[in-house]
One Martini backbone bead per residue (centre of mass of N, CA, C, O) as a GRO file, in nm:
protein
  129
    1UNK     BB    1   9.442  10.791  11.250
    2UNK     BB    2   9.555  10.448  11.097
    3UNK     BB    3   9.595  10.162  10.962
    4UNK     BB    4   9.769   9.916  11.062
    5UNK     BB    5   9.616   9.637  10.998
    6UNK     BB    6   9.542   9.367  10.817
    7UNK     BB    7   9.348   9.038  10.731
    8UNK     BB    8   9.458   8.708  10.628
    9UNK     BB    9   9.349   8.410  10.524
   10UNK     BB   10   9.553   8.101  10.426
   11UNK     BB   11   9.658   7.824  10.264
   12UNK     BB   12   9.939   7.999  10.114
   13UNK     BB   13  10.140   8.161  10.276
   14UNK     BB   14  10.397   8.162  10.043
   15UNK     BB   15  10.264   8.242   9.792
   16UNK     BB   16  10.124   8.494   9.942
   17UNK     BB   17  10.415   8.648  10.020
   18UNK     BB   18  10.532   8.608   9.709
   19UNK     BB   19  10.282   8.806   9.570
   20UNK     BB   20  10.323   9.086   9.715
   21UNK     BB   21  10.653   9.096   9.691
   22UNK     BB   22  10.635   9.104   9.397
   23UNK     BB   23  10.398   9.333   9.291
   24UNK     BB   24  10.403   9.536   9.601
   25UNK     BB   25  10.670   9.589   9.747
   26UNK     BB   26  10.683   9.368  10.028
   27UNK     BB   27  10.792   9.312  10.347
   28UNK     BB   28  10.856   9.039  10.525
   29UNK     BB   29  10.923   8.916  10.782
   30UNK     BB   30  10.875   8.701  11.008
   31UNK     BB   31  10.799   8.405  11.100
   32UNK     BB   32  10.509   8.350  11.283
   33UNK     BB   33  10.450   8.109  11.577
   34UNK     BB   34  10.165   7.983  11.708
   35UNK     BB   35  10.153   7.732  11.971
   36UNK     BB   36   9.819   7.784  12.112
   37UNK     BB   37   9.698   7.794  11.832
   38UNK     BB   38   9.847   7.713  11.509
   39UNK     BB   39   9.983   7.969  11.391
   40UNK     BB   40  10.088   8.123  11.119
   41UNK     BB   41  10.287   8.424  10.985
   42UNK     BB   42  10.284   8.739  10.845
   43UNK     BB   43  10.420   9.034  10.795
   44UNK     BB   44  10.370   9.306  10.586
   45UNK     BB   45  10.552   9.565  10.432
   46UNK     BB   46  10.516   9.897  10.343
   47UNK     BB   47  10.557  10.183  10.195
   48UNK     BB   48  10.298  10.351  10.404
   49UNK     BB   49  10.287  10.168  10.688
   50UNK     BB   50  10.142   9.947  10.550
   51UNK     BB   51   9.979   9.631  10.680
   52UNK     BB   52   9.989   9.259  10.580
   53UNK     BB   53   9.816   8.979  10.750
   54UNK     BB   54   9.900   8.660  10.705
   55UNK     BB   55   9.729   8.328  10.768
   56UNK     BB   56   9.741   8.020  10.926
   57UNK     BB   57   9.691   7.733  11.011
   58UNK     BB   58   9.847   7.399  11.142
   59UNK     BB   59   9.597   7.186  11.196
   60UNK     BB   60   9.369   7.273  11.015
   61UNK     BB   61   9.132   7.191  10.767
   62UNK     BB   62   9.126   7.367  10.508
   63UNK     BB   63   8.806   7.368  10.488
   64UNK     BB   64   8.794   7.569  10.796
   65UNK     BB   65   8.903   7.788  10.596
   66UNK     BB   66   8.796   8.127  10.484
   67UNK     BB   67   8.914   8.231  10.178
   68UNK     BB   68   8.848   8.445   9.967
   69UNK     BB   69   8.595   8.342   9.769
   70UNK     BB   70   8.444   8.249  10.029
   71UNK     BB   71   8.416   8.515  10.082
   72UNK     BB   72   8.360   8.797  10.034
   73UNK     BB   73   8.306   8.996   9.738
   74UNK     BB   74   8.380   9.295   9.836
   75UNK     BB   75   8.631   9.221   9.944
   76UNK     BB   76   8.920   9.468   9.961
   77UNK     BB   77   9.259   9.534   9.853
   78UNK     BB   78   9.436   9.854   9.809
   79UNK     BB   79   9.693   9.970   9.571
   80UNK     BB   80   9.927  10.238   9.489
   81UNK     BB   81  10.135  10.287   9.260
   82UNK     BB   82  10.093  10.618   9.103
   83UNK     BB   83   9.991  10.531   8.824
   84UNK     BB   84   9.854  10.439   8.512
   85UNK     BB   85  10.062  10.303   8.392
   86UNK     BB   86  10.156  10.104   8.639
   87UNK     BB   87   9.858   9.987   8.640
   88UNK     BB   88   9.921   9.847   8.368
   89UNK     BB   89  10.208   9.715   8.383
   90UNK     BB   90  10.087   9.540   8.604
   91UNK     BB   91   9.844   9.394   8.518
   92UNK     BB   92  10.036   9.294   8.252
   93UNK     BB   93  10.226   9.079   8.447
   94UNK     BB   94   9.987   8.933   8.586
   95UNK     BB   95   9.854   8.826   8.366
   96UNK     BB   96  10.081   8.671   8.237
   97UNK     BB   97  10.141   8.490   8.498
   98UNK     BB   98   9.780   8.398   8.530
   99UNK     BB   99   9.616   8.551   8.656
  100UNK     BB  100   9.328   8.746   8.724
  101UNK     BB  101   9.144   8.977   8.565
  102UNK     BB  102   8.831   9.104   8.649
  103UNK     BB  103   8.901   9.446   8.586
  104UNK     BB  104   9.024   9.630   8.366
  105UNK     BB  105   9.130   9.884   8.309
  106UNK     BB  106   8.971  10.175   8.454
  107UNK     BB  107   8.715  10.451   8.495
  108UNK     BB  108   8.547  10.524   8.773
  109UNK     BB  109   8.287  10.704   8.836
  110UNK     BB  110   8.463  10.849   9.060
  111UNK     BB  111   8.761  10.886   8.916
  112UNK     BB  112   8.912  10.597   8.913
  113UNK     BB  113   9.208  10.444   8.845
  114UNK     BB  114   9.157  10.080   8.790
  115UNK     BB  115   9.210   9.748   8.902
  116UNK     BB  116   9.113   9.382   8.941
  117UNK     BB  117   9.222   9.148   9.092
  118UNK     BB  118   9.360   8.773   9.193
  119UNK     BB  119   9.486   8.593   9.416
  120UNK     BB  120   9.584   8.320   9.497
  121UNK     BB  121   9.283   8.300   9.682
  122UNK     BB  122   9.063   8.534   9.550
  123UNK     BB  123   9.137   8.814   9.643
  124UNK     BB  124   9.085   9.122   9.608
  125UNK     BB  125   9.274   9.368   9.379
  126UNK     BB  126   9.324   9.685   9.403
  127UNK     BB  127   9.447   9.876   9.149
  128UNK     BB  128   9.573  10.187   9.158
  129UNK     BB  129   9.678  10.568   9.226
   0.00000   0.00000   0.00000
């Protein structure tokens, strides 16, 4: 078994889609637009075959969807660059960037080198090896 993919709700659907592609060699599909439900969406491809799909409503007022930080802070997607140098280096591009570096980069009790930011949307990422 294994994580075909996770989902997350955004109201910035391009710019969530353009921060993937951009920092994490993300490959989003097309565009797919739910006409019944309302909802578009993209699924990113990583090499990993593992897939993070982003979704926005096409109707509903921003207030009604829970992004980011509104939701739980425990939630976050972990991303393995490979290496701590590579940690370092995306760490240091993103926060350049203007993105929030939340902690790190540092060495976890249980003995992982990772750093967290926030997405545009306030989502945490473990930037990790």
């Amino acid at each position: 078994m294994h994580i075909e993919h996770i989902a997350i709700w955004t109201n910035q659907l391009e710019q969530m889609r353009e921060f993937y592609e951009n920092y994490f060699q993300a490959r989003a599909g097309k565009r797919y637009f739910n006409q019944t439900k309302q909802i578009a969406s993209y699924f990113l491809n990583f090499s990993s075959s593992a897939r993070l799909e982003l979704m926005t409503h096409l109707i509903v007022p921003e207030a009604d969807t829970l992004t980011g930080s509104q939701s739980r802070e425990n939630f976050h997607i972990a991303i393995s660059v490979g290496s701590e140098g590579a940690v370092d280096l995306l760490t240091e591009q993103i926060q350049n960037d203007g993105y929030q570096v939340v902690d790190g980069p540092r060495r976890t009790g249980d003995g992982y080198y990772e750093c967290v930011i926030l997405d545009p949307d306030g989502n945490r990422v473990e930037i990790t090896v």
